[in-house]
BAKE-810720 format. One record per residue (C-alpha): residue in three letters; residue number from 0; x, y, z. Coordinates in nm, 2 decimals. Last residue first. Layout:
NODE, ALA, NUM, X, Y, Z
...
//
This chain:
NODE, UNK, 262, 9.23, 30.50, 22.25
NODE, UNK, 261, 8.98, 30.73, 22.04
NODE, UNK, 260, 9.08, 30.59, 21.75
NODE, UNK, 259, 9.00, 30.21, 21.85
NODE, UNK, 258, 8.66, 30.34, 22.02
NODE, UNK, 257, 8.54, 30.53, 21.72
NODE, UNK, 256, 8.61, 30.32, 21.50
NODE, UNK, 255, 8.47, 30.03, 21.65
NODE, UNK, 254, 8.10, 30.25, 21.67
NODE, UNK, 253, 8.14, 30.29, 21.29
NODE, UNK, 252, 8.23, 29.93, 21.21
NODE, UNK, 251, 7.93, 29.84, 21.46
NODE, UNK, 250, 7.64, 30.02, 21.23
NODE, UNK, 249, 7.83, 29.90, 20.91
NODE, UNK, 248, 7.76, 29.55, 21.01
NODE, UNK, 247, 7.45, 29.61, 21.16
NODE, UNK, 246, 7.32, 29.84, 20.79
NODE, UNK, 245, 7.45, 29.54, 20.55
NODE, UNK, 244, 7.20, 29.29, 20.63
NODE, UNK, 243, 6.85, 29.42, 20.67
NODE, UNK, 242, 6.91, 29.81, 20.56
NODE, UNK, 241, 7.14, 29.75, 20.29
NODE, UNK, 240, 7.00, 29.40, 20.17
NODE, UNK, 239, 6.62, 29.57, 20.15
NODE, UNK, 238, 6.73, 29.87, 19.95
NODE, UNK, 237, 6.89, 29.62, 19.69
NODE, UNK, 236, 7.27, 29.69, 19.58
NODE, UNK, 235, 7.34, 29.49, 19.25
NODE, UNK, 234, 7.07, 29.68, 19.07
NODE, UNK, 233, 7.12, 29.98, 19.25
NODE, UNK, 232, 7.43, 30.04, 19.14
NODE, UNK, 231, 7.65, 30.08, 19.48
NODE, UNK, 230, 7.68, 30.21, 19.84
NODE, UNK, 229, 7.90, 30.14, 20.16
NODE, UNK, 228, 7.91, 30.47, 20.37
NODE, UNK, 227, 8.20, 30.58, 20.65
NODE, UNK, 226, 8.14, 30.95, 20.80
NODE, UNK, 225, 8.44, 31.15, 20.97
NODE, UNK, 224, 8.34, 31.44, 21.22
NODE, UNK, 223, 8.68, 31.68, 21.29
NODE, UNK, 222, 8.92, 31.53, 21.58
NODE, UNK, 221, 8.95, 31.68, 21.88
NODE, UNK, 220, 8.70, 31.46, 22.10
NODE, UNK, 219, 8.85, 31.15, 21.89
NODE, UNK, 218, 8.77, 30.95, 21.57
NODE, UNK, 217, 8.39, 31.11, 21.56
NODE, UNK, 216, 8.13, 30.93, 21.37
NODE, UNK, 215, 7.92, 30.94, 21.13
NODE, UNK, 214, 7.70, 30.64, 20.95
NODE, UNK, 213, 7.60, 30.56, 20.58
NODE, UNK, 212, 7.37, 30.40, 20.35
NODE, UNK, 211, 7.39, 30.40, 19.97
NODE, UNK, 210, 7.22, 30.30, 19.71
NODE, UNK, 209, 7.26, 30.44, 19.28
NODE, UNK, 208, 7.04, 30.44, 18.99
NODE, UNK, 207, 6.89, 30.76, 19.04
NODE, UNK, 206, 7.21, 30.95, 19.12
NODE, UNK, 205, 7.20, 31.17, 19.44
NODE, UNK, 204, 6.86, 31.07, 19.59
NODE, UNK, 203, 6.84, 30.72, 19.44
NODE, UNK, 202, 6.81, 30.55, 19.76
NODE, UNK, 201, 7.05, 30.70, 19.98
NODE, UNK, 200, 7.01, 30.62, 20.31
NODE, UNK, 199, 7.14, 30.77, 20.72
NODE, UNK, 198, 7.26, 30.49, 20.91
NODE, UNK, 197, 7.16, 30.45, 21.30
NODE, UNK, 196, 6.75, 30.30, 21.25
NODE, UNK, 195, 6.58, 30.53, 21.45
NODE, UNK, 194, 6.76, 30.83, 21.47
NODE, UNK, 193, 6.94, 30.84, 21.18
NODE, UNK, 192, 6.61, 30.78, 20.98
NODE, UNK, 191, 6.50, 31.09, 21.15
NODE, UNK, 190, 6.78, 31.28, 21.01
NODE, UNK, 189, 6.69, 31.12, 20.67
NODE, UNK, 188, 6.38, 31.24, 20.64
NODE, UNK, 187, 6.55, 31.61, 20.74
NODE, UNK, 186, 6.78, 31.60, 20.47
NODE, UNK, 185, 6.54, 31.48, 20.23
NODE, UNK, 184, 6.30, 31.73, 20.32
NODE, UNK, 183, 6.52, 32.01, 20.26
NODE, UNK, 182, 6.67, 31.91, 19.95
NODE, UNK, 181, 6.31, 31.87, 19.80
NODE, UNK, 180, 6.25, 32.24, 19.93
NODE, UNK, 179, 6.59, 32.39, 19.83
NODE, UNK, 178, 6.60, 32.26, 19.45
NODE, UNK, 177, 6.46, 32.66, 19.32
NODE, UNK, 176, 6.69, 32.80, 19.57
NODE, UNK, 175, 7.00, 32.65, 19.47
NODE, UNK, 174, 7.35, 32.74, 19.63
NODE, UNK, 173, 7.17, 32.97, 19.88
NODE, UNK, 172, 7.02, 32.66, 20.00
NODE, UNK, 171, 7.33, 32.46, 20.10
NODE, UNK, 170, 7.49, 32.76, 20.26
NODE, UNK, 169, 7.21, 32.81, 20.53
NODE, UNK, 168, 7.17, 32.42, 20.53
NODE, UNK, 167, 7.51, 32.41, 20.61
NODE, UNK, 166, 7.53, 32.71, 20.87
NODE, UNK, 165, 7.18, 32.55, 21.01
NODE, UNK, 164, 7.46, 32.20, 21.08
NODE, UNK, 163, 7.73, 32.34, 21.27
NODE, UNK, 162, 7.50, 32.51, 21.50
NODE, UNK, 161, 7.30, 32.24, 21.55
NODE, UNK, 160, 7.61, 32.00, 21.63
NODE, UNK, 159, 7.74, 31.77, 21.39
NODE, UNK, 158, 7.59, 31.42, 21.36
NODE, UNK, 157, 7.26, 31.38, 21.09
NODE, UNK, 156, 7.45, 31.64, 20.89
NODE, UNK, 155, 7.75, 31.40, 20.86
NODE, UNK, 154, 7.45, 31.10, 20.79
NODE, UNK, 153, 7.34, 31.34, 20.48
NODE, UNK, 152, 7.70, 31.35, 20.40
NODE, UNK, 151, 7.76, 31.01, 20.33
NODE, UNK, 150, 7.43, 30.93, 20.25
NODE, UNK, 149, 7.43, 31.15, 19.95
NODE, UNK, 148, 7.20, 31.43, 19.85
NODE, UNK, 147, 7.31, 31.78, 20.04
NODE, UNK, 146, 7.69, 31.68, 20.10
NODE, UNK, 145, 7.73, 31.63, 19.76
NODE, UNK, 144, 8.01, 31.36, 19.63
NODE, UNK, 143, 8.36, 31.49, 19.58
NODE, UNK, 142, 8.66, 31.19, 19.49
NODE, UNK, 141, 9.04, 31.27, 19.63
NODE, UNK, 140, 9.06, 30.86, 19.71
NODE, UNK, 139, 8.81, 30.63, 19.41
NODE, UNK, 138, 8.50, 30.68, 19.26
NODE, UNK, 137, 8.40, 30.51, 18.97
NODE, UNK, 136, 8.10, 30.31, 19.17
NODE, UNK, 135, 8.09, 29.91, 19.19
NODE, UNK, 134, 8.04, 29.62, 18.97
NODE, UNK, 133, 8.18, 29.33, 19.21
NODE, UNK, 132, 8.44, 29.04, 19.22
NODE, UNK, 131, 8.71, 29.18, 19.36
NODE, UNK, 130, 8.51, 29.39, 19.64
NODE, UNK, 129, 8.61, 29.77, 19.67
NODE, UNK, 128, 8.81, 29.94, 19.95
NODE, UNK, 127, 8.81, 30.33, 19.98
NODE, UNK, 126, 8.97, 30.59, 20.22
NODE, UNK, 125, 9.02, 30.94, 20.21
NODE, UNK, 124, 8.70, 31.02, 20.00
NODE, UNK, 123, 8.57, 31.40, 20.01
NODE, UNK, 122, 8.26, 31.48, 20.14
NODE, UNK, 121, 8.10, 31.81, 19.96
NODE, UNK, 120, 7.94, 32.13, 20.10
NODE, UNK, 119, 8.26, 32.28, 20.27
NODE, UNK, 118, 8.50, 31.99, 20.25
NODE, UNK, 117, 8.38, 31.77, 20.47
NODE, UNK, 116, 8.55, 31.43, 20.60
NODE, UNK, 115, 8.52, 31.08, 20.40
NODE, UNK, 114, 8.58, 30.66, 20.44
NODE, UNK, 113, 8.42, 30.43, 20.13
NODE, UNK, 112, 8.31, 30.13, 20.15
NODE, UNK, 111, 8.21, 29.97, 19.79
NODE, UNK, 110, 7.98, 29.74, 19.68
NODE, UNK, 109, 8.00, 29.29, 19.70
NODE, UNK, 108, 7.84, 29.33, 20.07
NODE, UNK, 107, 8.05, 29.05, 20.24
NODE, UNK, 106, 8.39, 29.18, 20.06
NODE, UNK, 105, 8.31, 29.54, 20.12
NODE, UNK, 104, 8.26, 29.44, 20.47
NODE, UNK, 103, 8.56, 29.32, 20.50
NODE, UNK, 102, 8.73, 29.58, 20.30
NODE, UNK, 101, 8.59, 29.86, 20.54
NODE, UNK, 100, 8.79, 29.65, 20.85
NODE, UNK, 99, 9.09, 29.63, 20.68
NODE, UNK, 98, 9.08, 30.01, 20.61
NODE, UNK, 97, 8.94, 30.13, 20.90
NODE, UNK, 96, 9.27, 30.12, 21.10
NODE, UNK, 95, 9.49, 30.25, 20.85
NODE, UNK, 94, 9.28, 30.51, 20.76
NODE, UNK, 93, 9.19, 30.61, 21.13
NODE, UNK, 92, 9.57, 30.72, 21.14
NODE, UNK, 91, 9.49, 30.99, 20.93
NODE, UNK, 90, 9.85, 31.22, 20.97
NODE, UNK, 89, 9.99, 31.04, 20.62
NODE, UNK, 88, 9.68, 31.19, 20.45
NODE, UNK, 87, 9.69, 31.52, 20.52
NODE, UNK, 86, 10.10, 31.50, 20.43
NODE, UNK, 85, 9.99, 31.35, 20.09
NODE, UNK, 84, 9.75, 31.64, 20.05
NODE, UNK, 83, 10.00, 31.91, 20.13
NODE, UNK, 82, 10.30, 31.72, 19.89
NODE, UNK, 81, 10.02, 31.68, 19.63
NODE, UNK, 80, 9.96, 32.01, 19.61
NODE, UNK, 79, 10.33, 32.12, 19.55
NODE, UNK, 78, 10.39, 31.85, 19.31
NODE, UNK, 77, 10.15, 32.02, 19.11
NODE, UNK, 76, 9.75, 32.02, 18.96
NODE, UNK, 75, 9.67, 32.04, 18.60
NODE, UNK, 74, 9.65, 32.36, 18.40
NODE, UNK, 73, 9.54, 32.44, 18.00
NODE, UNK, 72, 9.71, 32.55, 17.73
NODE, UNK, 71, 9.69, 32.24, 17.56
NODE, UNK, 70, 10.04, 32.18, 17.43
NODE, UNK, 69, 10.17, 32.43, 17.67
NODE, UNK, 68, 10.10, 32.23, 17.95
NODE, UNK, 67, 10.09, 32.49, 18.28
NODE, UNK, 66, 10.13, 32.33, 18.61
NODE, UNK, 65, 10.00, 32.42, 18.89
NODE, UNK, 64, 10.07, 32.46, 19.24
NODE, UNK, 63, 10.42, 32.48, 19.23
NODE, UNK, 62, 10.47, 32.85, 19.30
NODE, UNK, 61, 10.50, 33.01, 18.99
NODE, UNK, 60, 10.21, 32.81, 18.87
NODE, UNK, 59, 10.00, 32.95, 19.15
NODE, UNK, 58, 10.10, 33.26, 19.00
NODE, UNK, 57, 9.95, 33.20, 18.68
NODE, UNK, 56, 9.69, 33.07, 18.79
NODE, UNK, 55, 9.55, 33.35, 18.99
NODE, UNK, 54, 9.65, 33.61, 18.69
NODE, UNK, 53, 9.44, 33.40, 18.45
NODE, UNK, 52, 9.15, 33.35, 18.68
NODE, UNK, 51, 9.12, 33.74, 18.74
NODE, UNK, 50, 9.13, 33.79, 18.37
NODE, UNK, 49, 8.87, 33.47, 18.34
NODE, UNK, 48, 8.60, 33.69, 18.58
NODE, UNK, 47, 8.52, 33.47, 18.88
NODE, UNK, 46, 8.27, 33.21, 18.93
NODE, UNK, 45, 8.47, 32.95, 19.05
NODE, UNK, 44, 8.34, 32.64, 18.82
NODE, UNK, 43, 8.28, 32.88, 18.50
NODE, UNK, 42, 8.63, 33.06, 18.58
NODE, UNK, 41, 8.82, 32.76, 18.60
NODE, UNK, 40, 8.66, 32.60, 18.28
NODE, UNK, 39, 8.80, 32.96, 18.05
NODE, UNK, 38, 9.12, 32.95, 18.26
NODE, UNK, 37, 9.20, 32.60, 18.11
NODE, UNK, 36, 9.15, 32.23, 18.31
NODE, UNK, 35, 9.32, 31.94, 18.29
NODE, UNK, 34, 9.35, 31.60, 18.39
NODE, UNK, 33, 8.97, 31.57, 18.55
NODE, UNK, 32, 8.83, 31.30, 18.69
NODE, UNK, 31, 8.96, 31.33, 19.09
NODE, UNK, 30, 8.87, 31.68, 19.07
NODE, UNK, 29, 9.01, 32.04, 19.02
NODE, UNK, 28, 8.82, 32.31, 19.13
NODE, UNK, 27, 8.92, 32.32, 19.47
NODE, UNK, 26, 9.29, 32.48, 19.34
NODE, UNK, 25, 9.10, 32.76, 19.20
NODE, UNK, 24, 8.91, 32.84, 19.54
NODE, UNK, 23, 9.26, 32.83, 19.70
NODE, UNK, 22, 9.33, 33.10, 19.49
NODE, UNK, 21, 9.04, 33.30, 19.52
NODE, UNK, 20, 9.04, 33.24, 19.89
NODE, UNK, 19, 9.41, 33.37, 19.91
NODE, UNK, 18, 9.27, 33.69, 19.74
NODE, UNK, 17, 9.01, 33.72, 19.92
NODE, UNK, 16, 9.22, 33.78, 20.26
NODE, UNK, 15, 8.97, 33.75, 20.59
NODE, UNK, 14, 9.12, 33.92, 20.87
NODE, UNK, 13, 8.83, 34.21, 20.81
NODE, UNK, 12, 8.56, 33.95, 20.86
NODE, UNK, 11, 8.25, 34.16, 20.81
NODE, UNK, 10, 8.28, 34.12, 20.38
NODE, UNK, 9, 8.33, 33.74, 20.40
NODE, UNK, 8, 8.01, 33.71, 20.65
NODE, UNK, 7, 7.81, 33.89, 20.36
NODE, UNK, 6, 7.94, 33.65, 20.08
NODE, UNK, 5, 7.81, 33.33, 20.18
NODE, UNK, 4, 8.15, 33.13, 20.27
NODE, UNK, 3, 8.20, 32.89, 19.97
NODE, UNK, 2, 8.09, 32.59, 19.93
NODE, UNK, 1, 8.02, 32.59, 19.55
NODE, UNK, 0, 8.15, 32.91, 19.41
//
């Protein structure tokens, strides 16, 4: 289960219910690309036995969560999910203030600008503007990018407290052992690039033909840590134009946010 709490701290926490987990978990697995998914593909991605799978959907479908196509025998999500996530979304003010901003410098970059809070070890896209007359990335609102290899989440690690942060890297390393050291010193190179240059990069790190830099930044003192990246094919999107050109701009759009929010 990707992102999920490492298993020893589950088994201390006696208020913990496993059962809700496993069904939330089930719910996680669906993303922004997929219409469909049967027990057999739920049970790969969660990492739980199909019988315990099939009873978990099925009562999710009883509730609203799912629902089952009979044609395919397989699930896609319900109204009832899209009433919680439209009701997340509806209470993000700093959407509808970053959004005309993130377009304008979507528009001067020619890529995409994307807005996104953690979800466990991913960043999930609440906001995205794209320029007319550019080839940008298939990713749109509800998209899942790694927290690990991205510069959207890398610059979220670059900004949460040290507590916060060894948890991550705790759970991030558990989740491949074998990929931990190159992880490791990617996340920590760009740490340092936070600190001198204010963006934390992306050159290839998560897909090899892709850029990206990114900052973090908190909307208010009891809000949760948002990040904001503009990224792209790497032949349209140079390392040079991100970091000389692109890098102020996004630099000042996070430190606007912050203020306008915060207000």
């Amino acid at each position: 289960m990707a992102g999920a709490p490492p298993k020893g701290k589950v088994k201390e926490d006696r208020h913990f219910v496993t059962a809700l987990a496993r069904g939330l978990e089930v719910l996680s697995c669906f993303r922004s690309s997929d219409k469909m998914l049967g027990n057999q593909e739920l049970a790969r991605r969660c990492g739980l036995p199909k019988s315990t799978v099939s009873r978990l959907t099925y009562t999710l479908t009883k509730l609203g969560f799912l629902d089952y196509v009979e044609e395919s025998g397989r699930y896609r999500l319900g109204s009832a999910t899209l009433s919680l996530g439209s009701a997340m979304l509806a209470r993000m003010d700093v959407r509808q203030i970053a959004r005309p901003l993130m377009q304008d410098l979507a528009d001067f970059s020619q890529a995409m600008v994307s807005l996104g809070s953690r979800d466990r070890l991913s960043m999930i896209y609440v906001e995205n503007c794209r320029s007319q007359s550019a080839l940008t990335l298939s990713l749109d609102v509800g998209s899942r990018i790694p927290l690990a290899t991205t510069a959207m989440g890398r610059a979220y690690l670059a900004m949460c407290s040290e507590a916060e942060r060894n948890d991550l890297m705790d759970r991030i390393r558990e989740l491949d052992e074998l990929a931990w050291p190159r992880i490791h010193e990617g996340i920590e190179a760009a740490i340092a690039q936070y600190r001198e240059l204010g963006v934390c990069c992306s050159f290839g790190d998560w897909q090899k033909d892709v850029n990206a830099i990114a900052v973090a930044f908190r909307p208010d003192g009891g809000r949760s840590l948002m990040a904001i990246n503009c990224g792209g094919p790497a032949f349209n999107l140079s390392r040079d134009f991100l970091l000389e050109e692109v890098r102020p701009r996004l630099v000042a759009l996070g430190a606007r946010l912050e203020r306008s929010v915060t207000r």
